[in-house]
Structures are given as C-alpha cells and as structure tokens.
C-alpha positions in Angstrom: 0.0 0.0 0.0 1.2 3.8 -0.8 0.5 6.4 1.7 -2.4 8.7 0.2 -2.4 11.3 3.4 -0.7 11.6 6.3 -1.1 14.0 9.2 0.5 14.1 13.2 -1.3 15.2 16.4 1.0 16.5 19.0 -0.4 15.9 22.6 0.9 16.8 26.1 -0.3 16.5 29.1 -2.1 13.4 28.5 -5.9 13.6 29.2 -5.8 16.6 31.0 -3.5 18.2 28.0 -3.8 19.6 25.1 -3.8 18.2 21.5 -2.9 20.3 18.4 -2.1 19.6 15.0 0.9 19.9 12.8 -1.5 22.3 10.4 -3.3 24.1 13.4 -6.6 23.0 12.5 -7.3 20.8 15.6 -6.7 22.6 18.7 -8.2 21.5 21.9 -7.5 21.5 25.1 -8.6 17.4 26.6 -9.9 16.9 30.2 -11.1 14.1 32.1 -15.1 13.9 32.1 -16.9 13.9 35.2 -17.8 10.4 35.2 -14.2 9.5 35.6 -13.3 12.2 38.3 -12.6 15.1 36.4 -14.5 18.4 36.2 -16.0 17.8 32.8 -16.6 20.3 29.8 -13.4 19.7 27.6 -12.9 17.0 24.8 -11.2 13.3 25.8 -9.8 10.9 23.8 -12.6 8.4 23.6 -14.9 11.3 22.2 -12.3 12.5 19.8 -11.8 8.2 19.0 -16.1 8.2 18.5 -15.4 10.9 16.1 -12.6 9.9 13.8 -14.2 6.5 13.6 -17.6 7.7 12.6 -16.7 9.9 10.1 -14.5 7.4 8.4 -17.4 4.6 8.8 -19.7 7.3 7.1 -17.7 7.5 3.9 -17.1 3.6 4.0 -20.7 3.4 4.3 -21.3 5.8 1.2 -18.8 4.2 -1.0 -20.3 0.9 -0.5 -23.3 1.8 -1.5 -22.6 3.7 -4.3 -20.8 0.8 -5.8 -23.8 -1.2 -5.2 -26.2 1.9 -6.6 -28.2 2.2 -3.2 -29.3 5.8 -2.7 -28.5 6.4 1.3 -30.1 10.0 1.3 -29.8 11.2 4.5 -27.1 9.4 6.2 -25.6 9.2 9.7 -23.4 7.3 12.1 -23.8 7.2 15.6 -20.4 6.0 17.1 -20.9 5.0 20.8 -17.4 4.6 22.4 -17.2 2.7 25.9 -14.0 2.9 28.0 -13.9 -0.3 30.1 -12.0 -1.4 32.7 -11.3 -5.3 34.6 -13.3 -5.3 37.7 -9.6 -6.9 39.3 -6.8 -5.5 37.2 -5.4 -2.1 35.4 -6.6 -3.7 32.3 -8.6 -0.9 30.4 -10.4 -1.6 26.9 -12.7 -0.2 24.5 -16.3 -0.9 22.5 -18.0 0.8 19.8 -21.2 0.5 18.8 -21.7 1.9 14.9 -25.4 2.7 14.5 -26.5 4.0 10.8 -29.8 6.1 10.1 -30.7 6.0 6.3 -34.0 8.0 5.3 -34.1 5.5 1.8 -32.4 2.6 3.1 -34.6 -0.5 4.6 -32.9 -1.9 7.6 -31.8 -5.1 5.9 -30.1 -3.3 3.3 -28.5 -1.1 5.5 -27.3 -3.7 7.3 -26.0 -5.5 4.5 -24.3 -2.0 3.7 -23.4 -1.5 7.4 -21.6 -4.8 7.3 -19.3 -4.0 3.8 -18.1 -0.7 4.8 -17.1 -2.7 8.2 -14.8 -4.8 5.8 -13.4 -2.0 4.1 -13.0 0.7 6.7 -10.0 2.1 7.8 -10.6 2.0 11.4 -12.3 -1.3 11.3 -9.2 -2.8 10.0 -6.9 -0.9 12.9 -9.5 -2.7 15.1 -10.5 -5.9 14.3 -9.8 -8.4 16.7 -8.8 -5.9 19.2 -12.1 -3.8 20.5 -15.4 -5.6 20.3 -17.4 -3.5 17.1 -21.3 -3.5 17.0 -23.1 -2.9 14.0 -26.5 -1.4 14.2 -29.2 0.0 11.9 -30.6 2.8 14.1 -34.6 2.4 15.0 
C-alpha cells in the first residue's frame, strides 16, 4: 500500500493536556469527564476516537453503497465509544457500537451496507480483533 495522506497530532499533558495539529486545524485543550473524576466540559480521547471512527465509517458506508447503486439519502453514524476497565486488574479496553440512520435505506439493506463498509473501513481494520465493534441499523 502507498500512503495517500498523512497528518500528526501533538499531545501533552495526557488527558488533562492539550492536542494540536501539525496544520493548526485541531486545537483543543482534553480533560477528564466527570464520570471518571474530572471536572468535565473539555474534549477526551474516547470522544475524539467516536469521532474519527464515525466519520470514516460514514464515507465507507457511502462508498459501499454507491458501488452497489443504493441511494443512502440522508445518512448518519452514531459512534458510541465505551471505556472499560477489569473489575480486578489495570486492564482498560474499548467498544464501539456503529449505528446508521438512512432516510431510503430498509434496515436489511442497511445492514448489509453496514456490514461492507465494516470490511473496508480504515478504522475497522486498525481494530479488528482488538475492541469488540457493533453494528446497528438505528430504529
């Protein structure tokens, strides 16, 4: 494979840092949310993760169905991210749940659609066999 883009993230400070781009374009300070201790009301990593991942799912999701000449009019992506941790260890994971909302598609084909991009995505390939991944038409 030939690199088609490539971009670096500088972060310090870990999640109570800051992370910035090498172009400037992301710029944001990260903090811990409540749930986990912190005061809340700055971006974390498993928000920014949710993000990155739902985007790219979106356009995996399009491209599919292009090629297959489905019409997805409006489209979304839901990207549920869950930070988990051993109930008797340091061992932290994640799951993400990918839920899709199609205003033409039926739920089987959007499931069917749901299930190619999942092949073909980026971030589903950096994943696979590492984070448990749900796929979901969204009701």
């Amino acid at each position: 494979m030939i690199p088609i883009y490539t971009t670096t993230v500088e972060v310090s400070g870990g999640r109570e840092g800051a992370a910035r781009s090498s172009d400037g374009l992301l710029d944001l300070p990260l903090g811990l949310p409540a749930e986990l201790g912190g005061p809340g009301g700055k971006t974390n990593p498993e928000q920014l993760f949710a993000a990155g991942y739902g985007a790219c799912f979106e356009s995996a999701v399009r491209l599919v169905a292009r090629e297959a000449g489905l019409e997805v009019g409006d489209l979304s992506i839901a990207a549920t991210v869950q930070l988990l941790k051993a109930e008797d260890s340091m061992d932290f994971a994640l799951s993400v749940e990918l839920a899709g909302n199609s205003s033409t598609l039926s739920d089987s084909e959007l499931a069917g659609v749901l299930a190619q991009a999942h092949a073909i995505c980026p971030y589903s390939n950096a994943t696979r066999g590492n984070i448990d991944v749900r796929l979901t038409p969204a009701v």
